[in-house]
C-alpha positions in Angstrom: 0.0 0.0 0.0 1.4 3.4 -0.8 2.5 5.6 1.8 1.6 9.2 1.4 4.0 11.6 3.3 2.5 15.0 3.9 4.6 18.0 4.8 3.4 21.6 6.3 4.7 23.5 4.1 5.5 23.1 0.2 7.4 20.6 -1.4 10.1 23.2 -2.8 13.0 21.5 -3.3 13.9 22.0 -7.2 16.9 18.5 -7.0 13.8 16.2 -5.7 12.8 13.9 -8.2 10.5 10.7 -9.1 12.7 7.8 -8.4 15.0 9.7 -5.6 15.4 7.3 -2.2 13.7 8.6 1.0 15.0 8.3 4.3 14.0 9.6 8.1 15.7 10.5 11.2 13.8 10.7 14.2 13.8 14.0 15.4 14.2 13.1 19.3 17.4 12.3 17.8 19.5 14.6 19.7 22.6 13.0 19.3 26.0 15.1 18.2 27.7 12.6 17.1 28.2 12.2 13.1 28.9 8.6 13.7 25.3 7.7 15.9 23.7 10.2 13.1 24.2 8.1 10.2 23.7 5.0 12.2 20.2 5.9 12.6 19.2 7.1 9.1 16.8 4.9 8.5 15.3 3.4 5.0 11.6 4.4 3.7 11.7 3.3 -0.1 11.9 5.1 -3.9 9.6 8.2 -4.2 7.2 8.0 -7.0 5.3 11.0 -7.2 5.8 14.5 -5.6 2.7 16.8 -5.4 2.9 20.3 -3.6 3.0 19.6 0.2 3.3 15.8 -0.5 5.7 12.9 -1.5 4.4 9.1 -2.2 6.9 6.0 -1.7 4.4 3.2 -3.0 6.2 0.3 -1.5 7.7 1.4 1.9 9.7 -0.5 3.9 8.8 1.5 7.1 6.8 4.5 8.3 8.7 7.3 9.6 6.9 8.6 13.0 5.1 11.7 12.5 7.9 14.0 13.9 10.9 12.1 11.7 13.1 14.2 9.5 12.6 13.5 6.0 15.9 13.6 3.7 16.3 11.9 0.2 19.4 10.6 -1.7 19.9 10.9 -5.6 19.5 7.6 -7.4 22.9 6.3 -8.9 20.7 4.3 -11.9 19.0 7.7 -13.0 21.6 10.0 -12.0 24.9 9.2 -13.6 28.3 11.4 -13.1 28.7 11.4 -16.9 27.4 11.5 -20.6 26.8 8.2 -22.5 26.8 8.2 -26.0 28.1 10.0 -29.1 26.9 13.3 -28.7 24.7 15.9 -26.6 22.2 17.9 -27.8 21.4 21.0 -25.1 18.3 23.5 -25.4 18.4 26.5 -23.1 15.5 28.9 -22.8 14.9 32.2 -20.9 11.5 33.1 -20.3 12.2 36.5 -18.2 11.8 40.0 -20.0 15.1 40.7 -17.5 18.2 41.3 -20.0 19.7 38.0 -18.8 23.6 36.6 -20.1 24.9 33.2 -20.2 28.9 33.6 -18.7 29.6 29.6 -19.1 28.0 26.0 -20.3 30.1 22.9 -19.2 30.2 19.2 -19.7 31.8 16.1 -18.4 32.9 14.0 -21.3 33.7 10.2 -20.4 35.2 8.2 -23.4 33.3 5.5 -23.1 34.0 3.3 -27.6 37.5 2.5 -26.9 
């Protein structure tokens, strides 16, 4: 059964995407430690749809407690370091009236048919 996750403000968080991996804290957490931190990040499942105030994992492997700090992680599978392929083909639009300039465009280029 899905598990709708409902926040009190928006969802505004412009890197979240479909397919990201969800994970809690509990926020009675009040541990300083970086070491009992991270050993209490705890699993939820793969986000599949993000609405405005809302995220839904459809198969979780937990429910985070109502109070739980919500943080996600990028997926590797969707999310690689580099191109793949021959080429790149880029569109960039600007849809202010502001005068707006373009100082630099970049790539990461990984020979990859050797």
């Amino acid at each position: 059964m899905p598990l709708k996750i409902t926040f009190n403000d928006k969802v505004d968080n412009t890197s979240l995407q479909i397919r990201d991996v969800a994970y809690y804290v509990k926020d009675d957490d009040t541990s300083t430690s970086i070491t009992s931190f991270t050993d209490s990040i705890t699993y939820i499942g793969e986000i599949t749809n993000i609405k405005n105030n809302y995220i839904i994992i459809d198969s979780p492997s937990v429910t985070p407690p109502d109070d739980a700090f919500i943080m996600f992680s990028k997926n590797k599978v969707v999310n690689n370091t580099s191109l793949l392929g021959y080429f790149a083909e880029v569109t960039l639009s600007n849809d202010s009236t502001e005068k707006a300039e373009l100082f630099s465009l970049g790539s990461e280029i990984t020979l990859s048919s050797k």
